[in-house]
C-alpha positions as CSV (number, residue, x, y, z in Angstrom):
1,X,-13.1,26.4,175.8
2,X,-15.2,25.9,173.0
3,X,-17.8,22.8,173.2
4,X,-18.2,20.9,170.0
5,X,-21.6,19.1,168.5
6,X,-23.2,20.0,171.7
7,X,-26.7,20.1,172.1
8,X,-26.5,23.4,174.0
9,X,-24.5,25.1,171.1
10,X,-26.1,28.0,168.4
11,X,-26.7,27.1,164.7
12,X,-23.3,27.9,163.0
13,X,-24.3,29.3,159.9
14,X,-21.6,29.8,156.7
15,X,-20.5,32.8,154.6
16,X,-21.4,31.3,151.4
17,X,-25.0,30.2,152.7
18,X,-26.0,33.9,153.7
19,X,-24.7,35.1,150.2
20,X,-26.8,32.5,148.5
21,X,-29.6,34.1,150.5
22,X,-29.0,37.5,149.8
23,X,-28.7,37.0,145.9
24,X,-32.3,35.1,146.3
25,X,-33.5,38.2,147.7
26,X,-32.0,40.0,144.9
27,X,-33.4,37.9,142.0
28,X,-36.6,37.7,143.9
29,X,-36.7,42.0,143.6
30,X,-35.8,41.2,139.6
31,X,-38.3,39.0,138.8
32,X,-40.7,41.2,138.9
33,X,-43.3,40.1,140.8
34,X,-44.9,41.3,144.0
35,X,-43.1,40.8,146.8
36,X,-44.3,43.7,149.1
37,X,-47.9,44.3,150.6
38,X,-49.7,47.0,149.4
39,X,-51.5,49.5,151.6
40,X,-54.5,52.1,149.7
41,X,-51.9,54.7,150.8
42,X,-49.3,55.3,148.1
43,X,-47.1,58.0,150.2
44,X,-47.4,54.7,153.2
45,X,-46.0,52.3,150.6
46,X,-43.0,54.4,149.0
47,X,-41.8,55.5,153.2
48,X,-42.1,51.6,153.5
49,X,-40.0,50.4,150.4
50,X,-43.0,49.4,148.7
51,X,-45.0,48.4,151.6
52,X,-44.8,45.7,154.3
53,X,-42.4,43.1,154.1
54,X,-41.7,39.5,155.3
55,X,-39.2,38.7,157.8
56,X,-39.8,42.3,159.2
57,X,-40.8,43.2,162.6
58,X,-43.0,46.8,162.5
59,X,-43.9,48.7,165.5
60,X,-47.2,51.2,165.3
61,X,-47.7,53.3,168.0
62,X,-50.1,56.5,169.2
63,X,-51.6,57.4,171.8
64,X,-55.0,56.6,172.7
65,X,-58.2,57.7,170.0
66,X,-54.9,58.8,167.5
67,X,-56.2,55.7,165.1
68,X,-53.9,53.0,166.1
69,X,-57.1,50.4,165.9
70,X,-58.6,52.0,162.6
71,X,-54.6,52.0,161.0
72,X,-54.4,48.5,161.6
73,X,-58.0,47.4,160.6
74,X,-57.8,49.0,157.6
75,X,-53.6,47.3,156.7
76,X,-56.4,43.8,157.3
77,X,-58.3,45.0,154.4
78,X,-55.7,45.9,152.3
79,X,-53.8,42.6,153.0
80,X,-56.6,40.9,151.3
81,X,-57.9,43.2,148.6
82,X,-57.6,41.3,145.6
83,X,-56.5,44.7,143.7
84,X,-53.9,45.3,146.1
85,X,-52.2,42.2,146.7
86,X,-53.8,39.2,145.1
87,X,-50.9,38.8,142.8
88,X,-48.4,38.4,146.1
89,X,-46.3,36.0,145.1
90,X,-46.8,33.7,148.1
91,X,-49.8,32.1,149.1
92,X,-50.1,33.9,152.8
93,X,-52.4,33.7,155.8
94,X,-53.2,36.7,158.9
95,X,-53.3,35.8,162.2
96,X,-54.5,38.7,163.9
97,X,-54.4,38.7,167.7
98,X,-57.1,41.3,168.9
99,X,-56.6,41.2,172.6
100,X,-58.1,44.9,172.9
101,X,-61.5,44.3,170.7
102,X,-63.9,41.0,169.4
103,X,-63.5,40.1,166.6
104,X,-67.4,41.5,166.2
105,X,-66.4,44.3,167.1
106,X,-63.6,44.7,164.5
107,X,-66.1,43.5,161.8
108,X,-68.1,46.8,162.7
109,X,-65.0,48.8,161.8
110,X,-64.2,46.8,158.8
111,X,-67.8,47.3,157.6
112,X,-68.1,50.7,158.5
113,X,-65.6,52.0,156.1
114,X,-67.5,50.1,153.3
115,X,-71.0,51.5,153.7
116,X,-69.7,55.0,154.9
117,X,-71.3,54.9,158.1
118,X,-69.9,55.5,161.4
119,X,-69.7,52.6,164.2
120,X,-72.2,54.2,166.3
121,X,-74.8,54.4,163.0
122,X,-74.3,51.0,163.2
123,X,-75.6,49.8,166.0
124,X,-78.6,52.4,166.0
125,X,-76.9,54.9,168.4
126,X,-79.5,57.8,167.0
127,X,-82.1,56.3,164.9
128,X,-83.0,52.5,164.0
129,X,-81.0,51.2,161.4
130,X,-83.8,50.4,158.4
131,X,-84.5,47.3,156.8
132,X,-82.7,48.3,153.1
133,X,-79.7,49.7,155.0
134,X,-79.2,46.8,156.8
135,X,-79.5,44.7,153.7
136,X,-76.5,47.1,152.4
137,X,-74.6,46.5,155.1
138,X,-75.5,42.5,154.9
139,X,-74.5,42.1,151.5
140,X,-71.1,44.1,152.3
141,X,-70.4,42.1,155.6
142,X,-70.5,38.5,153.0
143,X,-67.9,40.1,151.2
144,X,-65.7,40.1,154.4
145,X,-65.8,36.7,154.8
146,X,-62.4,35.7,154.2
147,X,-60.6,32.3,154.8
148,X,-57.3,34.3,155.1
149,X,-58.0,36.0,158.3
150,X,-58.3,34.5,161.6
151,X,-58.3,35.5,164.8
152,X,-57.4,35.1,168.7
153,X,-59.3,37.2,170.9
154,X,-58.2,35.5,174.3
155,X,-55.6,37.3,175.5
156,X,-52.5,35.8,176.8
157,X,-48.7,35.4,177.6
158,X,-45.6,35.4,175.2
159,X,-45.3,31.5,175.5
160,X,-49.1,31.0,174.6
161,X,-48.5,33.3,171.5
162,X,-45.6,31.8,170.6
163,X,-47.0,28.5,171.3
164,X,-50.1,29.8,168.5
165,X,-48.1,31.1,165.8
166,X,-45.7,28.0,165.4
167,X,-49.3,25.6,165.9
168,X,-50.7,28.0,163.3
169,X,-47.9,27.6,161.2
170,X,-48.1,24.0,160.9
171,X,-51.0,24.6,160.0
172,X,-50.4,26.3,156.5
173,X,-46.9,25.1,156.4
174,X,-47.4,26.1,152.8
175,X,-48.4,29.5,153.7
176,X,-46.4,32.7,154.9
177,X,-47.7,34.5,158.0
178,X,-49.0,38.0,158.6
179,X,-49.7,38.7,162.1
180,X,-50.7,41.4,164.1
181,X,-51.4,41.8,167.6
182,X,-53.5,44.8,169.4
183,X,-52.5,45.4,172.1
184,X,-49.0,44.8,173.2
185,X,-49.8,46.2,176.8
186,X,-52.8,43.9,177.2
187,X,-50.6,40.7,176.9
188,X,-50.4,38.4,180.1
189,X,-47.6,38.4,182.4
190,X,-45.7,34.7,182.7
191,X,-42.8,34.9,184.6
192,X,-41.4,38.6,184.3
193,X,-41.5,40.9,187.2
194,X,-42.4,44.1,185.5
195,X,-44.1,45.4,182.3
196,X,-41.0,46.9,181.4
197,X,-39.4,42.8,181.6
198,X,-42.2,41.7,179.9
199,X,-42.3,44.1,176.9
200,X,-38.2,43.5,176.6
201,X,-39.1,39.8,176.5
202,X,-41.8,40.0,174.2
203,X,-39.6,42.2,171.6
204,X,-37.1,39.2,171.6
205,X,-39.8,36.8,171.7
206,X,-40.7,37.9,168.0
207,X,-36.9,38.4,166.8
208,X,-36.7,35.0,167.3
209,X,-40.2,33.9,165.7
210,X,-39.3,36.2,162.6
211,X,-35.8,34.6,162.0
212,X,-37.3,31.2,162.6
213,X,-40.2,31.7,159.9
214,X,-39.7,34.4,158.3
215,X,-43.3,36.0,158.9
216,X,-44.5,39.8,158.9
217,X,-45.5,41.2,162.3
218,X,-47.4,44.2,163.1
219,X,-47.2,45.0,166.7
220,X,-49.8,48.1,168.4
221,X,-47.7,49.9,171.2
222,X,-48.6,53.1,172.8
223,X,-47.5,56.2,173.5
224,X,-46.8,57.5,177.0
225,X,-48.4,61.0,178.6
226,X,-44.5,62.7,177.9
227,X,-46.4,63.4,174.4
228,X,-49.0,65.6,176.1
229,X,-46.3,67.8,178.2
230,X,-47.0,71.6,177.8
231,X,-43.6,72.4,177.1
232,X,-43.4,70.6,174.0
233,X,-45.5,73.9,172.3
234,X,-42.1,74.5,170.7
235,X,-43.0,73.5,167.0
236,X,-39.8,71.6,166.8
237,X,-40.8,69.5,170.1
238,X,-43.9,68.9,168.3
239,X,-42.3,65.3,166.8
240,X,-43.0,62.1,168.5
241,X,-39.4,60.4,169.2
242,X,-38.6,57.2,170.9
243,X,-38.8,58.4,174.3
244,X,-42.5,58.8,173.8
245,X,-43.1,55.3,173.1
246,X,-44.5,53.1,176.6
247,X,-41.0,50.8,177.0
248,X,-39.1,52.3,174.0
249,X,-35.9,51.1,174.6
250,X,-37.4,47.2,174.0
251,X,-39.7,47.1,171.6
252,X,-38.0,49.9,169.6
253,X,-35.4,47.8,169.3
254,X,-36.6,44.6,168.1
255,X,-38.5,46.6,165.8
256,X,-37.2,46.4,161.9
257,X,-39.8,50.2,161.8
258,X,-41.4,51.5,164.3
259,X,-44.3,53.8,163.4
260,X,-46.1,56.2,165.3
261,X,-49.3,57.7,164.1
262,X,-50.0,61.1,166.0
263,X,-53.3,63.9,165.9
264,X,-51.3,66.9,167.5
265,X,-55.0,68.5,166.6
266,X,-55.8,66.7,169.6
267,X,-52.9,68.2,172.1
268,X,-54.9,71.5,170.6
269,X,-51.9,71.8,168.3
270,X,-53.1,74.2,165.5
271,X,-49.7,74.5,162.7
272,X,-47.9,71.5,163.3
273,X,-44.0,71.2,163.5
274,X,-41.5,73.8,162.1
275,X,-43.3,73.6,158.4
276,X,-46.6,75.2,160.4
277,X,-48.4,72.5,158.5
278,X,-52.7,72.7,159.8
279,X,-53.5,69.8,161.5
280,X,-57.5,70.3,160.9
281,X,-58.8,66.4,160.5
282,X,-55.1,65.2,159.8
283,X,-53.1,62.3,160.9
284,X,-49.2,62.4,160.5
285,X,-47.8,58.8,160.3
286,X,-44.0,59.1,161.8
287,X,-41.2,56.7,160.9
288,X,-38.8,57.0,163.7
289,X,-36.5,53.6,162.8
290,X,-36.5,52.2,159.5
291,X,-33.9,49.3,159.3
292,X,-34.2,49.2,156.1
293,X,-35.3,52.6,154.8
294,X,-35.5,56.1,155.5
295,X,-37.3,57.7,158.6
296,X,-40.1,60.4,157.4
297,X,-43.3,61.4,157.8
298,X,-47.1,60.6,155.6
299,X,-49.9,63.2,156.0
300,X,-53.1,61.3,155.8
301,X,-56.5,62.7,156.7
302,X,-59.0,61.1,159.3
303,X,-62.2,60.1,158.0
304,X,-63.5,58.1,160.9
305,X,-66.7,58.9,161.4
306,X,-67.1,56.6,157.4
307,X,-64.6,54.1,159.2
308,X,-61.9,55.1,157.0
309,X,-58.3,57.2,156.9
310,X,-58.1,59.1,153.5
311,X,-54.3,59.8,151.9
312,X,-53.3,63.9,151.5
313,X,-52.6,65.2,148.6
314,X,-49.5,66.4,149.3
315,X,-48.4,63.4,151.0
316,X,-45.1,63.3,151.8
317,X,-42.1,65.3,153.6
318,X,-39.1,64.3,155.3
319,X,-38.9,65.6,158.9
């Protein structure tokens, strides 16, 4: 029997409400103005509708030196390159929870790419850095100051990041959220009794925190060693799927994309996939769910030892 006004029951949402909605979205697409957040890759962007979205949930995945880390800290200066998205038409803020690295760390990365030295150059791993290089790098690492980006380096459970994003957001209550979060395997346990529970409740945990404010979230996952199994020398096994994903089943699912950036150069894969294509210096950036798109793959070169990961020429192919 059906209990009325009660305070345990679900929001009862109407028909005509969620069509009001959806026209908004519509006229919102019409009016021209930018509504998507641009990434410096243009082959990333079109496989992404345009780029990232609000109220969308994306999943990035590799496995472990396959730029995960670099992927995401170059989306943070993208997110805030005036060229690329100052005319968003939302005033937004990115809340970037970097359980894996500092945030000192990070600013190396982020800097690295700008003065086209590597992380190691920076800290004077084979010669001292000199006095005019550093005040290069100086003058670049001002430019990084941003009141737009923040960030929570203490790692901790779902409930303490839940509890962060909604104490965040009322902070800018005039502001959409961004937020990221590397790594998903290095968040504290609360109550669950597995990592497999936990990732399942964590999925679900940021359903819910997208329908309730309609933010953008960027998840890191990784892959599992079924990536590195010497039978997959078949060029069509070659493809990451969703089995390779560390606790696919939940966080593929609560995902609106899930991405997975993969160097099959280092599983000593020479012509990758059934196209043969060489996988000298390249990165091929998988979508394996796209909600609201079309699964595919980008070609993008690695350029890390400048802090940076270049587009391809020939970007784009669908798998």
């Amino acid at each position: 029997m059906a209990i009325e006004n009660s305070k345990f029951a679900l929001p009862i949402r109407t028909t005509k409400v969620a069509i009001q909605e959806a026209q908004a979205d519509i006229k919102l697409g019409m009016s021209g103005q930018q509504i998507t957040f641009k990434t410096r890759w243009e082959a990333v962007n079109s496989m992404l509708m345009g780029g990232f979205r609000m109220d969308n949930n994306y999943l990035v995945c590799g496995a472990s030196g396959h730029g995960k880390s670099y992927f995401l800290n170059l989306l943070h200066q993208d997110l805030l390159d005036a060229t690329l998205n100052g005319k968003y038409y939302f005033p937004f803020k990115v809340l970037h929870f970097n359980f894996e690295m500092t945030a000192s760390d990070e600013m190396l990365r982020k800097v690295s790419s700008k003065v086209k030295m590597s992380y190691g150059d920076l800290l004077s791993s084979k010669r001292p850095i000199t006095t005019t290089e550093y005040a290069t790098i100086d003058a670049e690492m001002q430019k990084l100051d941003n009141e737009n980006l923040f960030y929570v380096e203490k790692a901790g459970n779902r409930y303490e990041i839940k509890e962060t994003i909604y104490s965040f957001q009322r902070r800018f209550p005039d502001h959409k959220l961004f937020i990221t979060l590397d790594h998903t395997l290095l968040v504290k346990y609360l109550d669950e009794k597995s990592e497999v529970e936990l990732l399942s409740e964590l999925g679900k945990m940021f359903i819910e925190i997208r329908k309730d404010i309609g933010c953008c979230t960027v998840l890191i996952g990784q892959l599992n060693d079924k990536i590195e199994d010497p039978r997959r020398r078949e060029p069509s096994m070659h493809y990451p799927t969703k089995t390779d994903i560390h606790g696919s089943k939940q966080l593929f699912h609560a995902a609106d994309s899930v991405l997975i950036l993969h160097r099959p150069e280092l599983l000593n894969i020479t012509d990758y996939g059934v196209k043969l294509y060489p996988t000298a210096n390249m990165i091929f950036l998988h979508q394996v769910k796209a909600r609201k798109g079309e699964i595919g793959v980008v070609r993008l070169v690695q350029d890390f030892a400048n802090g940076n990961i270049l587009p391809f020429n020939a970007n784009s192919y669908r798998i």
